[in-house]
Residue frames as a rotation matrix with the C-alpha (Angstrom) as fourth column:
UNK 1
0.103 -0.962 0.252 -12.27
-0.270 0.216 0.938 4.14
-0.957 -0.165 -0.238 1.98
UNK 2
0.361 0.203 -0.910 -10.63
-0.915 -0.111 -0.388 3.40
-0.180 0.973 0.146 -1.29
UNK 3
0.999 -0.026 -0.040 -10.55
0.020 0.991 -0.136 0.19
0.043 0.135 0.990 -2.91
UNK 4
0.401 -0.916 -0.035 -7.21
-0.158 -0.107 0.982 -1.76
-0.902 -0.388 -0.188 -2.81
UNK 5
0.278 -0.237 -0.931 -4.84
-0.853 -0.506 -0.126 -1.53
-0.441 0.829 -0.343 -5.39
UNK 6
0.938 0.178 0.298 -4.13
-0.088 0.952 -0.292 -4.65
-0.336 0.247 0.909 -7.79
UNK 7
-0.116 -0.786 0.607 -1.36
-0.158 0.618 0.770 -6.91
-0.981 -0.007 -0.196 -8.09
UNK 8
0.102 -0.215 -0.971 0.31
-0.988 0.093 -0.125 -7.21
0.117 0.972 -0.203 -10.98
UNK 9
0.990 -0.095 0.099 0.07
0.104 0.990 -0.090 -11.41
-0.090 0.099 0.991 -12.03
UNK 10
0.381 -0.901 0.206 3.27
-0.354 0.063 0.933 -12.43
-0.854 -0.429 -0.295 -10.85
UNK 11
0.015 -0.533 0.846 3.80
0.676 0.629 0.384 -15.07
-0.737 0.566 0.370 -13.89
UNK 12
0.436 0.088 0.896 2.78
0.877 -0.267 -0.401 -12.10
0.203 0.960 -0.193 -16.80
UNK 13
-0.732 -0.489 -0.474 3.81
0.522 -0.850 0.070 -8.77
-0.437 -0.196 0.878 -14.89
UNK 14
-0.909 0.277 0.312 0.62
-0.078 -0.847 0.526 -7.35
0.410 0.454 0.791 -16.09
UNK 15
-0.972 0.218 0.086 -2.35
0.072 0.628 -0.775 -6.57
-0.223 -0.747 -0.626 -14.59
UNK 16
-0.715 0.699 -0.015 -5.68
0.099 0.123 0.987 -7.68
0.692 0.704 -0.158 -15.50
UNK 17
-0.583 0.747 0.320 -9.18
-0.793 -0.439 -0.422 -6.40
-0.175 -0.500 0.848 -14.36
UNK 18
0.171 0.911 -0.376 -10.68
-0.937 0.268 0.224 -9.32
0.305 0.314 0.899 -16.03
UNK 19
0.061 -0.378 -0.924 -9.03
-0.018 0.925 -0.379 -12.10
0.998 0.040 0.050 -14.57
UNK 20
0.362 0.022 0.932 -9.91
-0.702 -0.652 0.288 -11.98
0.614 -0.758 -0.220 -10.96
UNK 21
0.949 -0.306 0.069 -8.61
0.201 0.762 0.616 -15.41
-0.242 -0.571 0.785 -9.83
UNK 22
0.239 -0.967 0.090 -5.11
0.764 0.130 -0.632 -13.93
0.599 0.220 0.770 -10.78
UNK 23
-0.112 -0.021 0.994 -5.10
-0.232 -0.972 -0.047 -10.55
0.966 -0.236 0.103 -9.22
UNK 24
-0.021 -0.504 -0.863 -3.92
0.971 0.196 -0.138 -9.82
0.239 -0.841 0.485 -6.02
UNK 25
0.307 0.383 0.871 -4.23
0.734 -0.678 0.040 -7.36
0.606 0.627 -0.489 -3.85
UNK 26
-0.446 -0.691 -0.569 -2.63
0.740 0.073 -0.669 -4.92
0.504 -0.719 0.479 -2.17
UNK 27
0.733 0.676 0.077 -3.94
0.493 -0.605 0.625 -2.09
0.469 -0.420 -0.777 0.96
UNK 28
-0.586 -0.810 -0.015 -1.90
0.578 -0.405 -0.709 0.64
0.568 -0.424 0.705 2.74
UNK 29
0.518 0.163 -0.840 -2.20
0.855 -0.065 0.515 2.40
0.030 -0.984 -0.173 5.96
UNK 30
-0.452 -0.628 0.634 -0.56
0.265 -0.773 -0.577 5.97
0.852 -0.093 0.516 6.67
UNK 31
0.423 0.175 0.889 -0.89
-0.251 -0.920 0.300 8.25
0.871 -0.350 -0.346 9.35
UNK 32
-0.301 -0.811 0.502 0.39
-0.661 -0.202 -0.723 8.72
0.688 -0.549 -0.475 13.06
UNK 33
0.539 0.727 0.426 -1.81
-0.817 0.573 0.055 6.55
-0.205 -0.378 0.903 14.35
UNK 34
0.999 0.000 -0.043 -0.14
-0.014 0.943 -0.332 3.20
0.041 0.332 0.942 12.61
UNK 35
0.068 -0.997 0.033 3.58
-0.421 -0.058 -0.905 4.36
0.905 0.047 -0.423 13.64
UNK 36
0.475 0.032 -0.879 4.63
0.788 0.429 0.441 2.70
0.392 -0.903 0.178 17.05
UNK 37
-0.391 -0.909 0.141 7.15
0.877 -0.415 -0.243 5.63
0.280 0.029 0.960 17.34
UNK 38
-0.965 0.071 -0.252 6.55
-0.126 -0.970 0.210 9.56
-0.229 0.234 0.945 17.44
UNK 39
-0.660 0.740 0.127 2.83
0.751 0.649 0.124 8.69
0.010 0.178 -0.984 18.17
UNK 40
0.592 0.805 0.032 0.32
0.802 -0.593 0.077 11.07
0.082 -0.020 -0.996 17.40
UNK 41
0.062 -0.766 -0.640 3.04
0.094 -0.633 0.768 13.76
-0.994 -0.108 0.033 16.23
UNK 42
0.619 -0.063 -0.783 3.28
-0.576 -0.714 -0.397 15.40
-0.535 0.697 -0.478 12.66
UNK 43
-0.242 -0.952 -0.188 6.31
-0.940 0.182 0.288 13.37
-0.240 0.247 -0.939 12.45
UNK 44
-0.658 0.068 0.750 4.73
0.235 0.965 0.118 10.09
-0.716 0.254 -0.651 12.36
UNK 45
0.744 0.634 0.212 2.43
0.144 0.157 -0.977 10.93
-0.653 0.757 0.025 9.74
UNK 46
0.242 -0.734 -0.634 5.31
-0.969 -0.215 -0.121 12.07
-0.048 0.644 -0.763 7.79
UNK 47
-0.681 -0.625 0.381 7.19
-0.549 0.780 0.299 8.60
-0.485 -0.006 -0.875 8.55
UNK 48
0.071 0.659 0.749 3.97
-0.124 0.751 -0.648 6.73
-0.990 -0.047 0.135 8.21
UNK 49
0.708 0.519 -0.479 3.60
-0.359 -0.320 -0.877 8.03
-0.609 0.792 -0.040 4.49
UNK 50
-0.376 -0.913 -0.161 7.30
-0.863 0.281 0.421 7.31
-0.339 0.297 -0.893 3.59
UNK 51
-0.452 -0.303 0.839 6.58
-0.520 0.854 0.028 4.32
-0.725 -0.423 -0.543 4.58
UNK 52
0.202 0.733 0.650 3.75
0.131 0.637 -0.760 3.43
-0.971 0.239 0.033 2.47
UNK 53
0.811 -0.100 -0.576 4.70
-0.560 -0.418 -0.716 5.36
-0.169 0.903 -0.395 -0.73
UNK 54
-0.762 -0.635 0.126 8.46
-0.593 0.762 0.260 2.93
-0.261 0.123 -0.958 -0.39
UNK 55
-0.007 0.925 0.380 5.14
-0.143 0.375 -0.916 0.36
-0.990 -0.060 0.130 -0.37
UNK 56
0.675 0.696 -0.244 3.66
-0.160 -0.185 -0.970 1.67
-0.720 0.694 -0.014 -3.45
UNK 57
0.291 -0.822 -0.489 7.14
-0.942 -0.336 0.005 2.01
-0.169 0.459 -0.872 -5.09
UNK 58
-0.772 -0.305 0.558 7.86
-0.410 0.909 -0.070 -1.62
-0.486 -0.283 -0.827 -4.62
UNK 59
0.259 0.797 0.545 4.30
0.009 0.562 -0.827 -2.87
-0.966 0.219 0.138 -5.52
């Protein structure tokens, strides 16, 4: 699995590898598995991804 992705420090907006008591992090989940909906179905993996990439977009 890949590592999770780091939080930008909220107070600079930038994020630092060397400053690990600032950094935050963040994991995501996709596939059809992790929809409650259109389980196991093409379609939830589609949704699932949305979902996270909105995620990633946000982060």
């Amino acid at each position: 699995m890949d590592e999770p992705l780091p939080r930008a420090n909220k107070k600079s907006g930038q994020v630092s590898y060397h400053d690990q008591a600032q950094l935050h992090e963040l994991q995501v989940f996709a596939g059809e598995e992790t929809r409650r909906t259109h389980y196991s179905t093409i379609l939830g993996a589609y949704f699932s991804g949305f979902r996270e990439a909105n995620k990633l977009l946000k982060h």
